[in-house]
N, C-alpha and C positions, 0 to 999 in steps of 0.2 A: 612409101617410106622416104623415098629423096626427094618427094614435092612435099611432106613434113620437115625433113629436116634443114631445107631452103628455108622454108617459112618462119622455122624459129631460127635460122642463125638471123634473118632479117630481121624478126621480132629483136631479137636479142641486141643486133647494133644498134636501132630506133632507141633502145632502152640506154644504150651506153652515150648513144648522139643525147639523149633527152637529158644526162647526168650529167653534161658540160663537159664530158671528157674527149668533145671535136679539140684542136687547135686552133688558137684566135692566127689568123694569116694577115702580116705586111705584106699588099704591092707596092714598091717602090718603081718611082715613075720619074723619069727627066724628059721635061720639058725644056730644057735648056738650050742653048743653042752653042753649047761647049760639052765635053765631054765631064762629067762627075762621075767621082768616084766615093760609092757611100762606105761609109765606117760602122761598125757596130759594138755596142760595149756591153753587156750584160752586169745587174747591180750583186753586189757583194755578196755572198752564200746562195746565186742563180746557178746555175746550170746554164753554162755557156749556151749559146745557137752552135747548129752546126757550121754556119758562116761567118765569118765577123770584117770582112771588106770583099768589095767585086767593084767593079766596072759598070755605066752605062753611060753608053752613046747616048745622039741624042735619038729620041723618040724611043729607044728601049726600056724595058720592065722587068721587075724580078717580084717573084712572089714568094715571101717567107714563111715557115709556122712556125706558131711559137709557144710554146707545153701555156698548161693553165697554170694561173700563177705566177707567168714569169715576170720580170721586170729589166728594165735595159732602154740604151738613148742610141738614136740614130740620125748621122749627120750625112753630111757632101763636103767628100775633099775635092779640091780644085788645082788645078793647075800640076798636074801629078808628072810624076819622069822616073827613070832608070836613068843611074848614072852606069861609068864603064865597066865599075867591078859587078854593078846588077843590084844596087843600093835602090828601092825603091823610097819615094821620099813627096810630097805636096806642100805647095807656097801655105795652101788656108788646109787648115785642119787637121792637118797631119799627125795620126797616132803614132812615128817612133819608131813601128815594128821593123822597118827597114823593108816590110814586102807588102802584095797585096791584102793583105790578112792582116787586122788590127792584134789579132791575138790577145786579147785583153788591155789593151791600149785605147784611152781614151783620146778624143779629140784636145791638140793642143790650140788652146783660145785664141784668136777668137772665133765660134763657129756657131751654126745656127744649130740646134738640138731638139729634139721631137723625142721628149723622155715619157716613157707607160712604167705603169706597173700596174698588171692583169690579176682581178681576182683578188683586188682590195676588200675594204672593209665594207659589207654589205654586200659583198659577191661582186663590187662594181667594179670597170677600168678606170682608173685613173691616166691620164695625158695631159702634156699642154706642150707650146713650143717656145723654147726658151731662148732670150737672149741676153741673160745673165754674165753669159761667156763672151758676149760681144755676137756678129753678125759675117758672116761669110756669103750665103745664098736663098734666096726668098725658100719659101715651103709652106708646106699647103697641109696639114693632116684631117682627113672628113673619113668618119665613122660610115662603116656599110652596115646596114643589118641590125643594128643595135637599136638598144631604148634607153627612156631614159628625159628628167625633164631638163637636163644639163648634158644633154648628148649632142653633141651639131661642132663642126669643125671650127677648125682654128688654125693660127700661123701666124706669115709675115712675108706678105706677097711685093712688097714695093722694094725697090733697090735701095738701099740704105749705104750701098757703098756709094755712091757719086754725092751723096749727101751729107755723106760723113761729114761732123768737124774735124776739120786739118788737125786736131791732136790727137785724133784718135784714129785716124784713116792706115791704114795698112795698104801701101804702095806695091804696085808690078815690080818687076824687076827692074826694067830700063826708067821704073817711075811715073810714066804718062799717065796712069789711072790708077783707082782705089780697087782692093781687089778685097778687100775684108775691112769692117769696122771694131775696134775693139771697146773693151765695157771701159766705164772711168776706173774699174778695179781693176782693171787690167794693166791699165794705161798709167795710171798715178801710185796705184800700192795705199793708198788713205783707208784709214778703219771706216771712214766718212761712206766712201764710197762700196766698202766691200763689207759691210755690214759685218765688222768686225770690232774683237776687243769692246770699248764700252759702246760702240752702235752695235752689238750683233743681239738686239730684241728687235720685233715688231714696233716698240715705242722710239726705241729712240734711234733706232735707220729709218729714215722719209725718203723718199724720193728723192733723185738728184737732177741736176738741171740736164743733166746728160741721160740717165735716164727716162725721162720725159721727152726728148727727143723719139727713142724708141718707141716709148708709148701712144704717143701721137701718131707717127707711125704706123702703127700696129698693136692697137688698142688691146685685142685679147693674144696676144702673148707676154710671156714673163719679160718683168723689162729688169725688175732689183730681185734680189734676194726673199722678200716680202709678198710681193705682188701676186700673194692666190688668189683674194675673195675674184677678180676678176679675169684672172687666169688659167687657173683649173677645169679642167671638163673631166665629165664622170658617166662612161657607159655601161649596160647591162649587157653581155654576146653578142656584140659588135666585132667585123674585120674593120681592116685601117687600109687606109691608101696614101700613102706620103708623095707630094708632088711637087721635084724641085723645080722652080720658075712657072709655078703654074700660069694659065693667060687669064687675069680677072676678068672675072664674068661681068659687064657694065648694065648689067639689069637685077644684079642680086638684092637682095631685101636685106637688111640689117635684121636679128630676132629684136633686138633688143627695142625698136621704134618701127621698126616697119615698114622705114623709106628706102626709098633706090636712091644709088649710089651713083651718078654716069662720067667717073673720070678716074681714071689712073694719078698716082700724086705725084708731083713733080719734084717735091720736099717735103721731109718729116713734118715741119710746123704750121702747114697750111691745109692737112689733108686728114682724112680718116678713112681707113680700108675697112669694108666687112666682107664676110665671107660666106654667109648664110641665105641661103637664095631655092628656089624653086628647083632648083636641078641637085643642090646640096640634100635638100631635105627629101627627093625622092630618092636618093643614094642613101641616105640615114636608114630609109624603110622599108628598102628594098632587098634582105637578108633572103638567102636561099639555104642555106646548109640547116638540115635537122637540128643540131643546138639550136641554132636563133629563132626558132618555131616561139611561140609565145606556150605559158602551161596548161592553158587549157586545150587547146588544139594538141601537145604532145601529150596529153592525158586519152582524148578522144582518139587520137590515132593508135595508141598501144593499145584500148581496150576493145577497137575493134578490130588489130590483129588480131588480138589474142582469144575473143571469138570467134575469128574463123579460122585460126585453130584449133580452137577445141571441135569444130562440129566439123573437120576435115579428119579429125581424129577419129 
């Protein structure tokens, strides 16, 4: 009877894993050679995470879960400090809260953002990596496990702060260097540029010359308000891996044409990054948790539990 009732609680999880009700998991990963601190914000009527900012060194990882459904953006504060009273506070992106915990505190702009919302329309995830808000630190997001023909990572891997236009650059303290880039909406306040008032459609917000900078850049992330057909990605039970400062892979393949890429850009207007490469797309397909099983394998695997339960019966 207890080598029965192991077998159906087994059966029993296989059937809960097989109804999507795993948790899609963030690793969040610095690659940087400075200390970030990520932020987290959960979208309007979510169900907070249980964490909403922590710490990483460089080379350390933190692994999140996050319910089905949920939706939320995750950034890198930089340059972070306690002051005497114990005021917690960051140069680039800092939520407010005054500690380590955004507590519902979004990034203030400009900041590089890695926004989901899980268990969209057709069961799918929606992500992409935006720089709407302007630009603080490269990032990397690539789908584990997931499917999908709009599935494969994205981001904004080049330094955008040394490249910045001098009107939009965001200065260190003492000034020597650019420590964050912000949007023209950031910068100017124009309907023009914040796709507002009479520009807030798809018709009549275009592209700005400063947005185009980003996009050049970093072709598949958000550069305006507009910018989905080329922006958006959409998984099926995929996990994520967010990677601040990732090191571009100089052999990766573009999906989109299928050439390699062999240089790091030195400026926005002379370069194009991709991200999609033979090491990406075995990460894309390489899922181990019971959700991400495909259906008909979790079909076959429950029915041959479930007869060798019955004839252990």
């Amino acid at each position: 009877m207890d080598r029965l009732t192991l077998l159906f609680s087994f059966l029993l999880t296989l059937h809960v894993s097989a109804s999507g009700v795993i948790p899609t998991t963030f690793t969040i990963v610095n690659k940087c050679d400075y200390t970030v601190w990520p932020g987290i914000l959960s979208n309007a009527g979510v169900t907070p995470l249980s964490i909403t900012g922590f710490v990483l060194q460089t080379g350390e990882s933190k692994t999140i879960s996050a319910p089905t459904s949920w939706g939320g953006r995750f950034w890198g504060r930089t340059l972070c400090s306690q002051d005497t009273s114990g005021k917690f506070s960051c140069v680039t992106g800092d939520c407010g809260s005054g500690t380590l915990e955004c507590a519902g505190n979004g990034a203030a702009p400009p900041a590089t953002l890695a926004e989901f919302t899980l268990n969209g329309d057709g069961g799918l995830d929606f992500f992409d990596v935006s720089l709407v808000d302007g630009y603080n630190v490269p990032m990397l997001v690539v789908p584990q496990g997931g499917s999908g023909d709009n599935c494969s990572s994205t981001g904004c891997v080049g330094d955008l702060n040394g490249a910045c236009p001098s009107e939009l650059k965001v200065a260190s303290v003492d000034g020597k260097q650019g420590v964050a880039c912000k949007s023209a909406c950031e910068a100017f306040g124009s309907p023009q540029y914040c796709c507002s008032g009479a520009y807030a459609t798809p018709d009549t917000c275009r592209p700005s010359a400063y947005s185009e900078i980003f996009k050049s850049a970093c072709p598949r992330a958000y550069s305006y308000a507009y910018d989905d057909k080329t922006s958006t990605f959409t998984c099926a039970s995929a996990d994520y891996t967010i990677t601040f400062c990732p090191t571009p892979n100089t052999s990766q393949k573009a999906s989109e044409g299928g050439e390699d890429t062999r240089s790091t850009p030195a400026s926005p207007r002379n370069s194009t990054i991709v991200y999609e490469g033979a090491a990406a797309q075995s990460e894309i397909s390489g899922g181990t948790h019971l959700s991400k099983f495909g259906p008909i394998a979790r079909v076959a695997m429950t029915v041959w539990l479930f007869s060798l339960l019955l004839l252990l019966h």
